[in-house]
VEXVEXSE-382427 format. One record per residue (C-alpha): residue number from 1; residue in three letters; x, y, z. Coordinates in steps of 0.5 Angstrom, whole numbers, padded with zeros to 4 digits. Layout:
% residues N
R    i   aa      u      v      w
R  NUM  ALA      X      Y      Z
...
***
This chain:
% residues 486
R    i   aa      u      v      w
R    1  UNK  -0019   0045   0005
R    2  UNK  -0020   0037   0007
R    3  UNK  -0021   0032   0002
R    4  UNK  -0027   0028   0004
R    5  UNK  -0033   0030  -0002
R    6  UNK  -0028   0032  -0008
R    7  UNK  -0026   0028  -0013
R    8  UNK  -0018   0029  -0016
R    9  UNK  -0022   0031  -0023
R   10  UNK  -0026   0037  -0019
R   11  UNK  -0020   0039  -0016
R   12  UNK  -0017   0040  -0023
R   13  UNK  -0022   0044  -0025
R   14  UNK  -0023   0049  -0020
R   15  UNK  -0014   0049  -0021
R   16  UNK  -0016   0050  -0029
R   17  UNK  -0022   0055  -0027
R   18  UNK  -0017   0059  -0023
R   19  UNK  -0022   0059  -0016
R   20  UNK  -0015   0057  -0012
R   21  UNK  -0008   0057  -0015
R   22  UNK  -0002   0052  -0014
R   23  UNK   0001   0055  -0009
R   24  UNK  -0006   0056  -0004
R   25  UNK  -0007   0049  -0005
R   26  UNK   0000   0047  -0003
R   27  UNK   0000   0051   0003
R   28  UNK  -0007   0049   0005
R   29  UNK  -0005   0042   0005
R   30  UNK   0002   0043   0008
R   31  UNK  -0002   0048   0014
R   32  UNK  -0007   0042   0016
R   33  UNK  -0002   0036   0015
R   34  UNK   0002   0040   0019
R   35  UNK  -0004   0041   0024
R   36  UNK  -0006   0034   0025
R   37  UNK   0002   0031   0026
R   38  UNK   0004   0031   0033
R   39  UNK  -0004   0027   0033
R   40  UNK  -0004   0023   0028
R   41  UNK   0004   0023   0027
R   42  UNK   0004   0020   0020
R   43  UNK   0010   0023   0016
R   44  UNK   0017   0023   0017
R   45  UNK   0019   0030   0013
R   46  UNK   0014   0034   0011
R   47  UNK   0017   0038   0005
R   48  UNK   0014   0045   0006
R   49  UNK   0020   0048   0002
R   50  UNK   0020   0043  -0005
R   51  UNK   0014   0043  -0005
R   52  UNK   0012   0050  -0005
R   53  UNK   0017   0052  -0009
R   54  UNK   0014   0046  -0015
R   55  UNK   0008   0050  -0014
R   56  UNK   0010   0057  -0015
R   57  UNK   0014   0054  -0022
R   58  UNK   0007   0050  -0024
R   59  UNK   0003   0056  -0023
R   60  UNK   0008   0060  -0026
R   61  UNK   0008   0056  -0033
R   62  UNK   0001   0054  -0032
R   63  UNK  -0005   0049  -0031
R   64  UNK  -0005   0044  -0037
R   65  UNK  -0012   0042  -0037
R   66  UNK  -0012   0036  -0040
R   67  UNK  -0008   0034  -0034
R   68  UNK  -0011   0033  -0029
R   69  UNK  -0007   0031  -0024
R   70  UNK  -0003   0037  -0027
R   71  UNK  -0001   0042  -0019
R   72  UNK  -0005   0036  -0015
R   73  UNK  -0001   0035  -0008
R   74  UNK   0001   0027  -0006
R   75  UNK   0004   0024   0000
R   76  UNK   0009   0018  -0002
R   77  UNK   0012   0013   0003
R   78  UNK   0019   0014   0006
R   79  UNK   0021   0007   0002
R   80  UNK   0020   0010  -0005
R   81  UNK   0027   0015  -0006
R   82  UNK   0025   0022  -0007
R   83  UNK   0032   0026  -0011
R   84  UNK   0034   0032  -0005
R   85  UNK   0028   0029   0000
R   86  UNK   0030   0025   0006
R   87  UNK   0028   0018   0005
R   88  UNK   0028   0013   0011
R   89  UNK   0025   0007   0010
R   90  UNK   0023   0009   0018
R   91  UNK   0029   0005   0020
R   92  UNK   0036   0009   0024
R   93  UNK   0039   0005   0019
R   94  UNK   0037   0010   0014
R   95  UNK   0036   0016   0019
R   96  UNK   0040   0022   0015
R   97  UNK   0039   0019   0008
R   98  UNK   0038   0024   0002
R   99  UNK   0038   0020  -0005
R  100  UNK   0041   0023  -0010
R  101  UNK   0036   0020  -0015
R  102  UNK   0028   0020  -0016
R  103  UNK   0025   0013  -0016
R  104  UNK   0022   0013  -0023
R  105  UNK   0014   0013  -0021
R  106  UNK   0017   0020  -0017
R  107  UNK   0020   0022  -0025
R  108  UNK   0013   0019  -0027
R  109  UNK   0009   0024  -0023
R  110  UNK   0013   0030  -0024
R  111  UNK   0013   0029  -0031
R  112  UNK   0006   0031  -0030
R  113  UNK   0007   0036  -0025
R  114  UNK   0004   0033  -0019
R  115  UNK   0006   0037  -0013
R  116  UNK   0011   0031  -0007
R  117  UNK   0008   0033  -0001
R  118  UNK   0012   0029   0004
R  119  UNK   0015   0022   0006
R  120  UNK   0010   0017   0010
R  121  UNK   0011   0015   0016
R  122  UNK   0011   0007   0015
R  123  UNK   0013   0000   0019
R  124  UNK   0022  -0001   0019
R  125  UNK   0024  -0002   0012
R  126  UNK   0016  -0005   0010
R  127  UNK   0016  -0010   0015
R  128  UNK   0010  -0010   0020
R  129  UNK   0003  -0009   0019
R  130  UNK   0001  -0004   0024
R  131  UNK   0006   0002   0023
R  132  UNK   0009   0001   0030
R  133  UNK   0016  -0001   0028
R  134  UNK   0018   0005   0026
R  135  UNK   0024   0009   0029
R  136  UNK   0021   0015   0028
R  137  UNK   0014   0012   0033
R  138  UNK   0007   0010   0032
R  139  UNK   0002   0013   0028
R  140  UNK  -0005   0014   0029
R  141  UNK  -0011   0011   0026
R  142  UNK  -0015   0017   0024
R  143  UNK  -0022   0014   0026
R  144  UNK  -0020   0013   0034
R  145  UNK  -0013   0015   0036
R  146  UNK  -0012   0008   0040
R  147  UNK  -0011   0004   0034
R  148  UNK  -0007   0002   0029
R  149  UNK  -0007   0005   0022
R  150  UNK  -0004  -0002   0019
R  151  UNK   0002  -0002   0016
R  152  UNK   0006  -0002   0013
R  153  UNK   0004   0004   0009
R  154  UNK   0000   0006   0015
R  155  UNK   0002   0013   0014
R  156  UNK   0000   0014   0007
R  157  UNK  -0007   0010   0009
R  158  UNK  -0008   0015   0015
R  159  UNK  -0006   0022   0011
R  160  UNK  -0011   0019   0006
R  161  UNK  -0017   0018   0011
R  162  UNK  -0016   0023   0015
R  163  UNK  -0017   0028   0009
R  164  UNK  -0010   0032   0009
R  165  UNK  -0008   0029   0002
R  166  UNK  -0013   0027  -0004
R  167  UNK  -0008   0021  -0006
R  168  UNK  -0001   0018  -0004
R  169  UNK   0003   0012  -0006
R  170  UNK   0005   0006  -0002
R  171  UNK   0008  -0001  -0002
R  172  UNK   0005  -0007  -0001
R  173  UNK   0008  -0014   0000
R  174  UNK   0005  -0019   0003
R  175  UNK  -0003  -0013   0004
R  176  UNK   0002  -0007   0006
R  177  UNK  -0003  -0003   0001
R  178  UNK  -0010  -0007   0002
R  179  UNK  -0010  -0008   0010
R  180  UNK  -0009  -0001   0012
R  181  UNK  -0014   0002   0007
R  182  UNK  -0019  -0004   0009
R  183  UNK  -0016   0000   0017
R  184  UNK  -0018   0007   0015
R  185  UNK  -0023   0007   0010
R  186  UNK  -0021   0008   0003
R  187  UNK  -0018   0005  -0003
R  188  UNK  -0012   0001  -0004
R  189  UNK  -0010  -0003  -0009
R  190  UNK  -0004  -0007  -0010
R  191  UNK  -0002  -0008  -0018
R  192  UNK   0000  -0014  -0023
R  193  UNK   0007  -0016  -0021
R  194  UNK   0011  -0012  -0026
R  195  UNK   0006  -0006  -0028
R  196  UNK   0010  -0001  -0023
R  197  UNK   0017   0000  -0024
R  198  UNK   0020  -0002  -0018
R  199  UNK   0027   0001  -0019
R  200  UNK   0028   0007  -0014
R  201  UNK   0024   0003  -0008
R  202  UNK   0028   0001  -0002
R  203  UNK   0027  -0007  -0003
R  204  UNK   0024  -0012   0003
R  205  UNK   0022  -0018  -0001
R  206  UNK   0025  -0016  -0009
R  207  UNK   0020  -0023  -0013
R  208  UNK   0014  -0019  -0007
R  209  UNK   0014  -0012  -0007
R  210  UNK   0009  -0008  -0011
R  211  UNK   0008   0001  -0011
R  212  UNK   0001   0002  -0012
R  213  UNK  -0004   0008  -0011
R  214  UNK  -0008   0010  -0005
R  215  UNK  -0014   0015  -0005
R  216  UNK  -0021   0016  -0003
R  217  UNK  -0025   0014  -0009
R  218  UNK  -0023   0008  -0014
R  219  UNK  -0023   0012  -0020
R  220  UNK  -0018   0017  -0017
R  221  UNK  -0015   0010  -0016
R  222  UNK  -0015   0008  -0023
R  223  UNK  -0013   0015  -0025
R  224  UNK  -0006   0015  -0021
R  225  UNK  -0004   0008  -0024
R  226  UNK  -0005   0011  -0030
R  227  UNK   0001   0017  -0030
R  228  UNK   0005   0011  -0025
R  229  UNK   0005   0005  -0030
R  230  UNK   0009   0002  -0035
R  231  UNK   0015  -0001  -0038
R  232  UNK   0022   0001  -0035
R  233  UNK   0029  -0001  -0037
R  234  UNK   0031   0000  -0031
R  235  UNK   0026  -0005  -0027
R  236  UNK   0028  -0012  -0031
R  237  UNK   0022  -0014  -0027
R  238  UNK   0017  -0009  -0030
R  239  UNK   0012  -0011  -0036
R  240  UNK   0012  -0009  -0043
R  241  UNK   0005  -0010  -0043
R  242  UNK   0001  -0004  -0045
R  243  UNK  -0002   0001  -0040
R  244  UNK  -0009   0001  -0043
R  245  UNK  -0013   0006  -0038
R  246  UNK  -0016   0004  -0033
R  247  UNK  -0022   0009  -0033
R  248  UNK  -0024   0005  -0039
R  249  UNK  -0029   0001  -0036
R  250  UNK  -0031   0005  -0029
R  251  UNK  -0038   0006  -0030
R  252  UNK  -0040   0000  -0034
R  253  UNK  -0045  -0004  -0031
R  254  UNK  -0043  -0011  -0028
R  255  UNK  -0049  -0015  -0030
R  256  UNK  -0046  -0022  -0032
R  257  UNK  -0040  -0022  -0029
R  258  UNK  -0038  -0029  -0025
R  259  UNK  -0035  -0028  -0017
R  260  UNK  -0031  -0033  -0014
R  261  UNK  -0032  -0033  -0007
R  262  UNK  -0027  -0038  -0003
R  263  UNK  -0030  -0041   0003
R  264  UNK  -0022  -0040   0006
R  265  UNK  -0024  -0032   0007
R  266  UNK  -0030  -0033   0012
R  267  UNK  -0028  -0039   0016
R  268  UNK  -0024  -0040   0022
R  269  UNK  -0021  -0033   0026
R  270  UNK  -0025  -0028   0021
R  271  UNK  -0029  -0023   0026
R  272  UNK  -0036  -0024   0026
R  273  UNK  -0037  -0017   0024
R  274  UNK  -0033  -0017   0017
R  275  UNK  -0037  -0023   0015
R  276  UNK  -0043  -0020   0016
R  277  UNK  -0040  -0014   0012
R  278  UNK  -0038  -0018   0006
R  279  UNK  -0045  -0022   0006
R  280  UNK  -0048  -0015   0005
R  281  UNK  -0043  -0015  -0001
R  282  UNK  -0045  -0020  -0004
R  283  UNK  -0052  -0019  -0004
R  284  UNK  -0051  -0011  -0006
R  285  UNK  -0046  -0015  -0011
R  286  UNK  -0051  -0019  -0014
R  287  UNK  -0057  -0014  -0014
R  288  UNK  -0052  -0011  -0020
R  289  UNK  -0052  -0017  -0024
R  290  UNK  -0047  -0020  -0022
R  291  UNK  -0046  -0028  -0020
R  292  UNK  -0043  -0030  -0014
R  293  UNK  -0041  -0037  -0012
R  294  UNK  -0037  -0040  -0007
R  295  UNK  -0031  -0043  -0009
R  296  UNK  -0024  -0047  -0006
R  297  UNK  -0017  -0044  -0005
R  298  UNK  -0015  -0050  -0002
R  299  UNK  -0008  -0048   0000
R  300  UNK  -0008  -0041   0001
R  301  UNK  -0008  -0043   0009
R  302  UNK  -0001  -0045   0008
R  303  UNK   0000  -0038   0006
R  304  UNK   0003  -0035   0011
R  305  UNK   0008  -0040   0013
R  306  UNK   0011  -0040   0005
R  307  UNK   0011  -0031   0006
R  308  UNK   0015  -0030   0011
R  309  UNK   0020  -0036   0009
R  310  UNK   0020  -0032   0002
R  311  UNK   0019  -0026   0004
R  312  UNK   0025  -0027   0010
R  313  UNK   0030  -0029   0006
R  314  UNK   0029  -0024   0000
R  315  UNK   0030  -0019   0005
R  316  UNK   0035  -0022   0009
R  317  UNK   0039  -0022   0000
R  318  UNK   0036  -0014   0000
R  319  UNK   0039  -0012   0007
R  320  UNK   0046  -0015   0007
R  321  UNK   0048  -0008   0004
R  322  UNK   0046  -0004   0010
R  323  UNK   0053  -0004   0013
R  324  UNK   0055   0001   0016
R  325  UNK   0060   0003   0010
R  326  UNK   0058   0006   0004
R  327  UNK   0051   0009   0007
R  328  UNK   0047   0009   0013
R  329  UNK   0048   0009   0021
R  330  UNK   0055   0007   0022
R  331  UNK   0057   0006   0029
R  332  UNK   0063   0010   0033
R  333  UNK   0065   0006   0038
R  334  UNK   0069   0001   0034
R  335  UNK   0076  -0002   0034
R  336  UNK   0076  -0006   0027
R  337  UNK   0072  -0008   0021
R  338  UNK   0068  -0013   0024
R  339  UNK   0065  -0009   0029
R  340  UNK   0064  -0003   0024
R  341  UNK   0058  -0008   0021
R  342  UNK   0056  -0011   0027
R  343  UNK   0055  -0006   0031
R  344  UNK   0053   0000   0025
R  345  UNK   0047  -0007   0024
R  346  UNK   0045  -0008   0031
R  347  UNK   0044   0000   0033
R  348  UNK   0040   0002   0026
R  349  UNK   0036  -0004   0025
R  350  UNK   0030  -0006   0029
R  351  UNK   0028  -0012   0032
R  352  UNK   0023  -0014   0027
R  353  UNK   0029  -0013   0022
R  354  UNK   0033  -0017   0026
R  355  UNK   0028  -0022   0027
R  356  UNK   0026  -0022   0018
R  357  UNK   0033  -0022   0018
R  358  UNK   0035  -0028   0022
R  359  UNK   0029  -0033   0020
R  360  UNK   0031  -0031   0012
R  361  UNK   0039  -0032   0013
R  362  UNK   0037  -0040   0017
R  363  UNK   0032  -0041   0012
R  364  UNK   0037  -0040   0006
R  365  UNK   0043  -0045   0009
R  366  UNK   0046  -0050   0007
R  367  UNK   0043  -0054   0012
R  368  UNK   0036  -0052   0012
R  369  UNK   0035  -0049   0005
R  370  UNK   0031  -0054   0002
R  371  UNK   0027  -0056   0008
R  372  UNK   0025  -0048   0008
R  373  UNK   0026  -0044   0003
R  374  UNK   0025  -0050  -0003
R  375  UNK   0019  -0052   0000
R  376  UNK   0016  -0045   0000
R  377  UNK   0018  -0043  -0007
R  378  UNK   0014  -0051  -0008
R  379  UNK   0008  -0048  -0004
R  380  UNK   0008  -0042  -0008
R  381  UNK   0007  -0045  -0014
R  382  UNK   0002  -0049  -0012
R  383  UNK  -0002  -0043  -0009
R  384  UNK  -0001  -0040  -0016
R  385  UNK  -0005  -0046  -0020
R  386  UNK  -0011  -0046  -0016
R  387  UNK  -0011  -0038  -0018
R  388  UNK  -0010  -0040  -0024
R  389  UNK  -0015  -0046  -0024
R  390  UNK  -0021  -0041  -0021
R  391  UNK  -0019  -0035  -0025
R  392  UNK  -0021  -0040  -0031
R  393  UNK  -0029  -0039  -0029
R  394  UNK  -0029  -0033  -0025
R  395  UNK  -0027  -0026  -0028
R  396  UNK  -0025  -0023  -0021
R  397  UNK  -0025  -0027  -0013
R  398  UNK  -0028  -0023  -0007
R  399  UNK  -0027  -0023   0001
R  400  UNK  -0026  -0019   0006
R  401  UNK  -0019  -0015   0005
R  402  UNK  -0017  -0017   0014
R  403  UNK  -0020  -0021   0018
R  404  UNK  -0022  -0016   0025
R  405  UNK  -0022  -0009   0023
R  406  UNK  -0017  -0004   0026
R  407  UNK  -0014  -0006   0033
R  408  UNK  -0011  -0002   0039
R  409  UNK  -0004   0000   0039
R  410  UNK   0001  -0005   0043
R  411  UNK  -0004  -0010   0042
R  412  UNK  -0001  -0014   0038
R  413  UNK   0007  -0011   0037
R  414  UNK   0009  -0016   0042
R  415  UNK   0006  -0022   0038
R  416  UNK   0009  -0023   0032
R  417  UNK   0006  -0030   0031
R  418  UNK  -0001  -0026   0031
R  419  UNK   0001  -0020   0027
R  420  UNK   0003  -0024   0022
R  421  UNK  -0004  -0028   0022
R  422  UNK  -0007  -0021   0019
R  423  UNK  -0004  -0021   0013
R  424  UNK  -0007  -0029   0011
R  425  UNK  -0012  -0026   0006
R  426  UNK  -0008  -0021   0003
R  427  UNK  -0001  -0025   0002
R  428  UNK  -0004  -0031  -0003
R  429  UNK  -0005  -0025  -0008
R  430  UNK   0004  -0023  -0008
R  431  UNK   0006  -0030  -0009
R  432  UNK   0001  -0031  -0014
R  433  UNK   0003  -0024  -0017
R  434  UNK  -0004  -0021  -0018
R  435  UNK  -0008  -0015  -0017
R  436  UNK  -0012  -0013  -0012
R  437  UNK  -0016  -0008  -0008
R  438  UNK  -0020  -0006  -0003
R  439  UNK  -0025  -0002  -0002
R  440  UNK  -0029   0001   0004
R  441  UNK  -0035  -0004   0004
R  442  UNK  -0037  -0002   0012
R  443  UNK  -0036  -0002   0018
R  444  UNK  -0035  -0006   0024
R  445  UNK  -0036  -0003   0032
R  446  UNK  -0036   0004   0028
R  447  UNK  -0029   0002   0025
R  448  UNK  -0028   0001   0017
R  449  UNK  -0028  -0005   0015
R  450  UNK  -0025  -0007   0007
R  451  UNK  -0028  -0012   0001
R  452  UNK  -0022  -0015  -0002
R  453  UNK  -0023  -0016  -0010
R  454  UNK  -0017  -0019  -0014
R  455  UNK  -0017  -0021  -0020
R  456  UNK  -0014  -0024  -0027
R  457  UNK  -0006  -0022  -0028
R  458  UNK  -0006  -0015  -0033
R  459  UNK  -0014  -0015  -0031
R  460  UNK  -0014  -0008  -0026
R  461  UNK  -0020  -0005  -0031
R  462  UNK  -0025  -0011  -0029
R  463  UNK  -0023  -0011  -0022
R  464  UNK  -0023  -0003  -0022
R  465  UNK  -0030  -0004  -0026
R  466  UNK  -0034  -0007  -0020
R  467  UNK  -0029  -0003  -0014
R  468  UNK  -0033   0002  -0018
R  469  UNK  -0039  -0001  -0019
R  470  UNK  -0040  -0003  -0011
R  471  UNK  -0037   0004  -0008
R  472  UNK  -0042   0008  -0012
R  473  UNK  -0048   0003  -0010
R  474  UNK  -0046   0002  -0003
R  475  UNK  -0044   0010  -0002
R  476  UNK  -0040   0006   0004
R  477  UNK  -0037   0014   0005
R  478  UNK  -0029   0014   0008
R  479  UNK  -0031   0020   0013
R  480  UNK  -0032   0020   0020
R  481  UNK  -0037   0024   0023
R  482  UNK  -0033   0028   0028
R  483  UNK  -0027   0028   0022
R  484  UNK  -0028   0034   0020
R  485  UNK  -0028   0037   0026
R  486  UNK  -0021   0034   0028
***
């Protein structure tokens, strides 16, 4: 079975009506995983044993039919820690590791006995955008295997895309959910800063990071959130705002709805191709009802520059435990404690680590913090004021989620400078802490192309009313033609 034409609702119901059990769609699942791995490769550690076994105990026990994601498998990617699973962050560093202890969105989906697949593939500890910096090697855009998925979420974006797993999670902190699910054509979305616990998700950039669901249509989107979001102790980060659901207003009209559409997102270095994406959106936007006008976020060019100084030094904080002592890759072939840690970081950290790491621990030195760091905490809050300054008019802000659409493999890997341009539209929305989707919108040399919607803090029901809305006026389908026979 591939997941191209059912919804997570559809496949519940034929779980609820006994036209397949728990454990057929497991192993149905698991075999075409299975089969499009050594292509595709977009997981680290396919947990065939553990999820058969959950299986076995749901059928067991029986489908509850007011849970529809009761029995239903999903991916996870290898930087949210899964109790007895391997998880990895892709890096050497964490090659062997097994947690002892479920990230809380994994306690949240077995509470609802939602099946855990395996572990994504993904760029070195979140850090990269083409998932070409794991240790565990590239994967494969399922659209045209000489390209890149994206990243770092890559993995869960190309499992999704490729129709092996009806939904995954993944992380986004500077676009690592928005930009691969804009790459290969399905729904990402990266929450409020603070509606997912993030307690149990090995740490990049700690005042950044998000989880947030991947799917193939926006209400299964809207769905996951549901069952992963909320308040926890353990999360001094998280919101206790209440979780409203966000299905509420799916199917609503958008009539009367004010969009921003900043001038920024369709300058300079946009590809031709994906403004033309997004002025068809636009049209197909307003023909609903809506009003769009054309905004300013005058410093969202400056963007860029405040993440990777922000971005770098938290990650530089996050990785310093990473020592070769307490777990982890340590290093044999050492004659003191000093060489223990250099060594142990110099062989289990990649290159793009190591140069996050660097950049970060310069940024915060005594004789370079305020030059750096101060000064891009300041940017940020100014990029904060003109989100607020928008969102005070407008109830959502449109524009393309990337500026190309997926590119080669090896293309860029060696350019970091470049790379690092790729995320320019997805960024402002993590240091400004807003929630944002993308949802497929068209396509450009038949390669996937991703409208980005953001919106108000806390407002994810709006911003899933008009995903909502625009997927089912566009019938944008996320499908390949020769996917299915791959």
């Amino acid at each position: 079975m591939k997941f191209f034409d059912i919804t997570v609702a559809e496949l519940h119901q034929k779980l609820v009506d006994k036209e397949l059990t728990v454990t057929e769609l497991v192993s149905e699942t698991l075999d075409q995983i299975e089969a499009d791995q050594k292509v595709l490769n977009d997981f680290v550690t396919i947990n065939r044993e553990g999820a058969l076994s959950q299986a076995r105990t749901i059928d067991e026990k029986g489908i509850n039919p007011d849970n529809i994601w009761a029995g239903i498998p999903i991916a996870i990617k290898d930087n949210i820690v899964t109790k007895g699973i391997k998880t990895t962050a892709a890096s050497k560093m964490l090659s062997n590791f097994i947690p002892i202890y479920d990230a809380t969105v994994i306690e949240r989906l077995q509470a609802n006995d939602v099946v855990i697949i395996g572990k994504t593939n993904m760029d070195e500890f979140a850090m990269g955008g083409s998932t070409e910096t794991s240790y565990f090697g590239d994967t494969r855009n399922p659209w045209d295997h000489t390209k890149v998925p994206g990243g770092s979420s890559g993995g869960s974006a190309t499992t999704v895309s490729a129709g092996n797993s009806i939904a995954a999670l993944g992380s986004d902190t500077g676009g690592s959910i928005r930009q691969p699910a804009s790459y290969t054509g399905i729904v990402g979305v990266k929450p409020t800063y603070g509606r997912i616990s993030r307690y149990g998700l090995i740490a990049f950039g700690s005042s950044l990071d998000q989880i947030g669901p991947m799917t193939r249509t926006v209400k299964d989107n809207a769905a996951l959130l549901n069952i992963i979001a909320g308040m926890d102790e353990r999360d001094l980060t998280s919101s206790d705002k209440k979780v409203p659901d966000f299905t509420s207003k799916i199917g609503k009209d958008i009539k009367g709805m004010k969009i921003g559409l900043p001038k920024e997102y369709l300058g300079d270095g946009i590809n031709e191709d994906v403004k033309k994406v997004v002025r068809q959106a636009v049209e197909t936007l307003t023909n609903l009802g809506a009003t769009i006008e054309e905004i300013s976020l005058p410093r969202s060019k400056y963007g860029v520059a405040a993440y990777y100084i922000i971005g770098s030094s938290e990650a530089s904080s996050n990785l310093q435990r990473f020592d070769g002592i307490r777990y982890g890759h340590r290093a044999q072939d050492v004659k003191n404690l000093e060489d223990v840690y250099v060594k142990s970081r110099s062989e289990g950290f990649g290159d793009e680590v190591k140069r996050r790491i660097m950049l970060g621990t310069y940024s915060l030195s005594a004789g370079t913090y305020d030059a750096y760091f101060k000064k891009a905490a300041q940017v940020r809050t100014l990029i904060i004021n003109d989100f607020n300054k928008i969102f005070e008019d407008y109830d959502l802000i449109i524009g393309p989620t990337a500026p190309t659409p997926a590119y080669a493999i090896g293309a860029e890997v060696d350019d970091p400078t470049t790379m690092y341009m790729n995320d320019v539209l997805t960024i402002p929305v993590n240091l400004a802490g807003l929630p944002a989707m993308s949802v497929p919108a068209g396509f450009s040399d038949n390669m996937p192309v991703g409208l980005q919607i953001i919106a108000k803090p806390f407002d994810e029901e709006t911003m899933y009313q008009a995903g909502a809305a625009f997927e089912a006026a566009t019938e944008v389908h996320s499908k390949h033609p020769e996917m299915e026979d791959k």
